[in-house]
MDAnalysis code that builds the backbone (N, CA, C; Angstrom):
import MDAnalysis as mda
import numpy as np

u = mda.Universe.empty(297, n_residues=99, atom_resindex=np.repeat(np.arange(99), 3), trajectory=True)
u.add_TopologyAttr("name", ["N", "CA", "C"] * 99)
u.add_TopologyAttr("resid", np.arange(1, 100))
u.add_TopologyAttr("resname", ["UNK", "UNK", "UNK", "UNK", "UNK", "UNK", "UNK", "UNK", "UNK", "UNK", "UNK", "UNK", "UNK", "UNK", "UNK", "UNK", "UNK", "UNK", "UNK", "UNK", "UNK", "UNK", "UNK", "UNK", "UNK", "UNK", "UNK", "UNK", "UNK", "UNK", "UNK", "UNK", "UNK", "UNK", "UNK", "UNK", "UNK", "UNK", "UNK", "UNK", "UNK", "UNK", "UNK", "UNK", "UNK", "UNK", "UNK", "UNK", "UNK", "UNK", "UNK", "UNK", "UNK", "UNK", "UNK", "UNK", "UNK", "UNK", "UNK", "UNK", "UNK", "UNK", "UNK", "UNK", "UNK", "UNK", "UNK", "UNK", "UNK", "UNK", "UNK", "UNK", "UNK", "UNK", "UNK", "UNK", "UNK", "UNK", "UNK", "UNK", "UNK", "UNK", "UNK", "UNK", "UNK", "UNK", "UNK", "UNK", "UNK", "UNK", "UNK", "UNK", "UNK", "UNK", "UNK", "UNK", "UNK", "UNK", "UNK"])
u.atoms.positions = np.array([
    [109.040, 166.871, 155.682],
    [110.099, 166.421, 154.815],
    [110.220, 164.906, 154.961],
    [110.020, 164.095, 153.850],
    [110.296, 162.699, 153.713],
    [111.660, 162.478, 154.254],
    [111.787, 161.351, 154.961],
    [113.224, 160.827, 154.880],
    [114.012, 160.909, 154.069],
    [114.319, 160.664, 153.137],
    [115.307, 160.652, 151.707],
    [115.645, 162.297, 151.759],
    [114.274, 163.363, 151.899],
    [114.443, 164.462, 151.694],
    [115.722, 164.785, 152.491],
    [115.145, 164.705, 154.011],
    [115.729, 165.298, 155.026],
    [117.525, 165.046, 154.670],
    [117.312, 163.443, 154.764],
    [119.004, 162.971, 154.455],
    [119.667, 163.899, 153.470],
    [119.386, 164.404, 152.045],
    [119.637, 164.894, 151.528],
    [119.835, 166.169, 151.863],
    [118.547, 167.028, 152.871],
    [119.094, 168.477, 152.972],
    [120.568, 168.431, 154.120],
    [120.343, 167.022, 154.993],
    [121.747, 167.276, 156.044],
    [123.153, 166.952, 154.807],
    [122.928, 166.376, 153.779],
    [123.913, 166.293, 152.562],
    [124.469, 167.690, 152.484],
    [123.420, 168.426, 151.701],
    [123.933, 169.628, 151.382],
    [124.515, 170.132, 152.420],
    [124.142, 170.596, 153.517],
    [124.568, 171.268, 154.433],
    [126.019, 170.661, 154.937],
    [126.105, 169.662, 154.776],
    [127.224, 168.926, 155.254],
    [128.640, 169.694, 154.169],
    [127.945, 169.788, 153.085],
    [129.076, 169.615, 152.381],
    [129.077, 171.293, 151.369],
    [128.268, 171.873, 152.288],
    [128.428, 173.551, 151.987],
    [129.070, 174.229, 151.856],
    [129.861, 175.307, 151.527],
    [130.847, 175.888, 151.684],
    [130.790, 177.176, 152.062],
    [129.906, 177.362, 152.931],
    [129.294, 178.580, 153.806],
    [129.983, 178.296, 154.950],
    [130.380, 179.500, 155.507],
    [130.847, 179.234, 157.419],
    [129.671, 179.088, 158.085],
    [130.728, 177.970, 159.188],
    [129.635, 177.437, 159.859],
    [129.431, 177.839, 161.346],
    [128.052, 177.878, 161.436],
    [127.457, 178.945, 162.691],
    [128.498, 177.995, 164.286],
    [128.817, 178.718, 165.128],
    [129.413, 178.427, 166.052],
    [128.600, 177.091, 166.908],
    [129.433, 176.600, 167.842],
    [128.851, 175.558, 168.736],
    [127.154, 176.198, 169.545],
    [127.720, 177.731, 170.142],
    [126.675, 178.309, 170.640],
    [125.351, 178.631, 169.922],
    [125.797, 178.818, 168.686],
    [124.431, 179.153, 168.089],
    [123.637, 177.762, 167.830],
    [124.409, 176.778, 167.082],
    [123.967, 175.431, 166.627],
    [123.178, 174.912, 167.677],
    [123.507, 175.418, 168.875],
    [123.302, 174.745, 170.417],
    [121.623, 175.277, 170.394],
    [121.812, 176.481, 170.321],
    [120.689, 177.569, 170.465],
    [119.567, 177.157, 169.244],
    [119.964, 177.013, 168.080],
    [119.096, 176.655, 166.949],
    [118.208, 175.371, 167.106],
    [119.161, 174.593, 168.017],
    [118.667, 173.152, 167.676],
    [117.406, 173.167, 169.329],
    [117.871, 173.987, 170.078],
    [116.825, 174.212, 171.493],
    [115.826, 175.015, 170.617],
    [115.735, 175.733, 169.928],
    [114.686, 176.577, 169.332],
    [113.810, 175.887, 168.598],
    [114.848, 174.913, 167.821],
    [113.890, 174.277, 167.064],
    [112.738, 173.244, 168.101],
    [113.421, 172.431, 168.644],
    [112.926, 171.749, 169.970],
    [111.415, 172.238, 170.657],
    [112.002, 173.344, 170.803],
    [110.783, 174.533, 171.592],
    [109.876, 174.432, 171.156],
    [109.836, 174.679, 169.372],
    [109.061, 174.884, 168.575],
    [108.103, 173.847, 168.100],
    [108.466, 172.372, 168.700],
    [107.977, 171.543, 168.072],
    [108.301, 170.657, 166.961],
    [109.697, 171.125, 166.090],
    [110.297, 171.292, 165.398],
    [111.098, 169.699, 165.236],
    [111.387, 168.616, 164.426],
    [112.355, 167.777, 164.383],
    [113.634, 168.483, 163.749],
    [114.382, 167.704, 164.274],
    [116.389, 168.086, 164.122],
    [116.380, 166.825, 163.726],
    [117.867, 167.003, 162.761],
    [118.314, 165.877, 162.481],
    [119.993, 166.154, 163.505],
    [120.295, 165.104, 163.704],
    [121.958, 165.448, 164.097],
    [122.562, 163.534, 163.586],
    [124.157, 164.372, 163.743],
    [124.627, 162.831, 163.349],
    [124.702, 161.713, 164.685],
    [124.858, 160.662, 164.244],
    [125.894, 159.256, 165.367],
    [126.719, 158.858, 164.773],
    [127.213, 157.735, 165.090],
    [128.119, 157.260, 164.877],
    [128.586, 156.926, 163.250],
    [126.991, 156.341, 163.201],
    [127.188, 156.063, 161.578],
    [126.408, 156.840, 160.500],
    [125.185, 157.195, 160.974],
    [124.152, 157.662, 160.186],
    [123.633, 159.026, 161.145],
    [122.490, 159.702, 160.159],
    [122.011, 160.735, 161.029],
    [120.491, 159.973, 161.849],
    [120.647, 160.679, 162.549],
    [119.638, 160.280, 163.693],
    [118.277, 161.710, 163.609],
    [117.071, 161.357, 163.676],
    [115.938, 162.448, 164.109],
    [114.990, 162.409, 165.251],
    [115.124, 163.693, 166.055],
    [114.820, 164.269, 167.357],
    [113.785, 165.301, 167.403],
    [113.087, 164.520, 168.610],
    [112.117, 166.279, 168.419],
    [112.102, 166.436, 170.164],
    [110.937, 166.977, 170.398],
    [110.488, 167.200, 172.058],
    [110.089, 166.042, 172.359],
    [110.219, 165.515, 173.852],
    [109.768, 163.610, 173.860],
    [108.259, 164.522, 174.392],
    [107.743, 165.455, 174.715],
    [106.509, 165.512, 175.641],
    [105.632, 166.682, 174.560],
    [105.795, 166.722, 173.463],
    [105.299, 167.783, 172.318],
    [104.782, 166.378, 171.306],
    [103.797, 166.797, 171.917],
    [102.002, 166.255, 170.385],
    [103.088, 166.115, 169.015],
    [102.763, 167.588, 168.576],
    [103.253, 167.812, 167.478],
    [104.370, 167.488, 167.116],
    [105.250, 167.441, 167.321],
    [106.223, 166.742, 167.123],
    [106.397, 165.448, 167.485],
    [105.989, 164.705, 167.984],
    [105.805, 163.324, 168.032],
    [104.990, 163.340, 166.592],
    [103.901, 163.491, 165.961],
    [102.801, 163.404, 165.052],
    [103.902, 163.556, 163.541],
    [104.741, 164.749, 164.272],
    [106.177, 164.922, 162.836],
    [106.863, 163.645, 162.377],
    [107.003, 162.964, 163.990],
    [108.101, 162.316, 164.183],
    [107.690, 160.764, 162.821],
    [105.981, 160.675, 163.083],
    [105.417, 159.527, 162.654],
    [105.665, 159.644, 161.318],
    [104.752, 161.413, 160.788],
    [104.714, 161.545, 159.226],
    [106.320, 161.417, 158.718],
    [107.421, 161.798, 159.191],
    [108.576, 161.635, 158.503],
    [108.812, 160.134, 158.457],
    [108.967, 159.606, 158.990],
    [109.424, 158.285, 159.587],
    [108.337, 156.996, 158.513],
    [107.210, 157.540, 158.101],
    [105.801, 156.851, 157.732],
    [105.677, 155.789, 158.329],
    [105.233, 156.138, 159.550],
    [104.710, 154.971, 160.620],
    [103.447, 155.540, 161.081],
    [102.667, 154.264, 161.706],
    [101.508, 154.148, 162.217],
    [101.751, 155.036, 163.322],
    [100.562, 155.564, 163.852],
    [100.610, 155.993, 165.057],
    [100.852, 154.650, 166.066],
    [100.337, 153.488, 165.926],
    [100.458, 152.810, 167.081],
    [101.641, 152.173, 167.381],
    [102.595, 152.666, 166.387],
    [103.936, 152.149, 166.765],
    [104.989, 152.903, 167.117],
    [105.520, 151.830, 168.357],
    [106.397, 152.535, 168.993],
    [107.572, 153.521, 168.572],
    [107.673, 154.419, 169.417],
    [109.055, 155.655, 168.986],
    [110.374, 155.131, 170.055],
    [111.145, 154.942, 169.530],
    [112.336, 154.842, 170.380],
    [112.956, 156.243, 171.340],
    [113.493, 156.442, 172.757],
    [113.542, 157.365, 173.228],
    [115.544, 156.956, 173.807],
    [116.074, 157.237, 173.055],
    [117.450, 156.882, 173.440],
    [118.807, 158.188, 173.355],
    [118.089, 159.115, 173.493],
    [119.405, 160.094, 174.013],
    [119.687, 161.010, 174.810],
    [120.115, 161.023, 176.017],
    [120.350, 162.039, 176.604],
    [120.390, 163.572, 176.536],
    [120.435, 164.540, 177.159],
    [120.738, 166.078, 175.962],
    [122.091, 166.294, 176.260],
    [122.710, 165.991, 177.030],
    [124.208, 165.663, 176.687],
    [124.474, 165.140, 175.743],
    [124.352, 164.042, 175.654],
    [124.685, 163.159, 174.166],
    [124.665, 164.239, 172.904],
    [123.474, 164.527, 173.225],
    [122.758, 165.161, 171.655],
    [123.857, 166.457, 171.522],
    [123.668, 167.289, 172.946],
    [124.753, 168.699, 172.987],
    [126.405, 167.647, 172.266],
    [126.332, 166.797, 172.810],
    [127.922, 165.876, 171.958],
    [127.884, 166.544, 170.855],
    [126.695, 165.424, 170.061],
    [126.646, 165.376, 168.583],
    [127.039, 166.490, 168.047],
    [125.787, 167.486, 168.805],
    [125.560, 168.916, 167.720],
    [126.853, 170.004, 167.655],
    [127.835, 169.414, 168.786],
    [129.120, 169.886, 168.620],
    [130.228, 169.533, 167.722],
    [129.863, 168.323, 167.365],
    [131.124, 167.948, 166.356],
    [130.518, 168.042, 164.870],
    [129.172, 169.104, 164.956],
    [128.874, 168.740, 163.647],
    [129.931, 169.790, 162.832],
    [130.715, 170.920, 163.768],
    [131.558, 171.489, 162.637],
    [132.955, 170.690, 162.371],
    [132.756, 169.602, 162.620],
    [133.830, 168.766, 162.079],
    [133.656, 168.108, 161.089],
    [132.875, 168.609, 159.903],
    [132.350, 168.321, 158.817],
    [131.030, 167.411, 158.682],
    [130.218, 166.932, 159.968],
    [129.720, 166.309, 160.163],
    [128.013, 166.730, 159.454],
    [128.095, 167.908, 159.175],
    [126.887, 168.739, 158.795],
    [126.828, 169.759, 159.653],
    [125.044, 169.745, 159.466],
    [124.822, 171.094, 159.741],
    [123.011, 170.892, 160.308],
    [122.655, 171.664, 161.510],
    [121.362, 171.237, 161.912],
    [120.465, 171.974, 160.929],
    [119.358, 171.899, 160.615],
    [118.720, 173.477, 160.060],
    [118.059, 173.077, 158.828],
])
């Protein structure tokens, strides 16, 4: 998923009117996805931010094609999984939705 895409699917989801899956599951979805190789988007402060496994190939390789960067350029590594467990908790405060 292109950037623009992604932003857009955390849009929709943000602004869904489906109930939204509990802290535990979101918690669980976003480790699954992780597992899998998988990039998450979650929010910060201002904008959404994208995460994958720091020690997963494949997802680093995601991280490039979404992002459209060279392989030889650097990836920033700046969040704790606390932090992130933060984020992915206040996303039912209208903040979106992981997925």
């Amino acid at each position: 998923m292109r950037h623009d895409r992604l932003v857009a699917h955390c849009i929709r989801h943000a602004t869904s009117s489906q109930p939204r899956p509990s802290r535990t599951a979101k918690v669980q979805r976003a480790v699954d996805a992780l597992t899998q190789g998988d990039v998450i988007a979650y929010p910060t402060d201002t904008v959404y931010g994208i995460g994958c496994a720091l020690f997963c190939k494949k997802a680093i390789d995601r991280m490039y094609h979404i992002k459209q960067l060279p392989n030889t350029h650097k990836l920033t590594f700046n969040r704790s999984v606390a932090e992130l467990l933060n984020h992915i908790e206040h996303l039912s405060d209208g903040a979106g939705d992981i997925g």
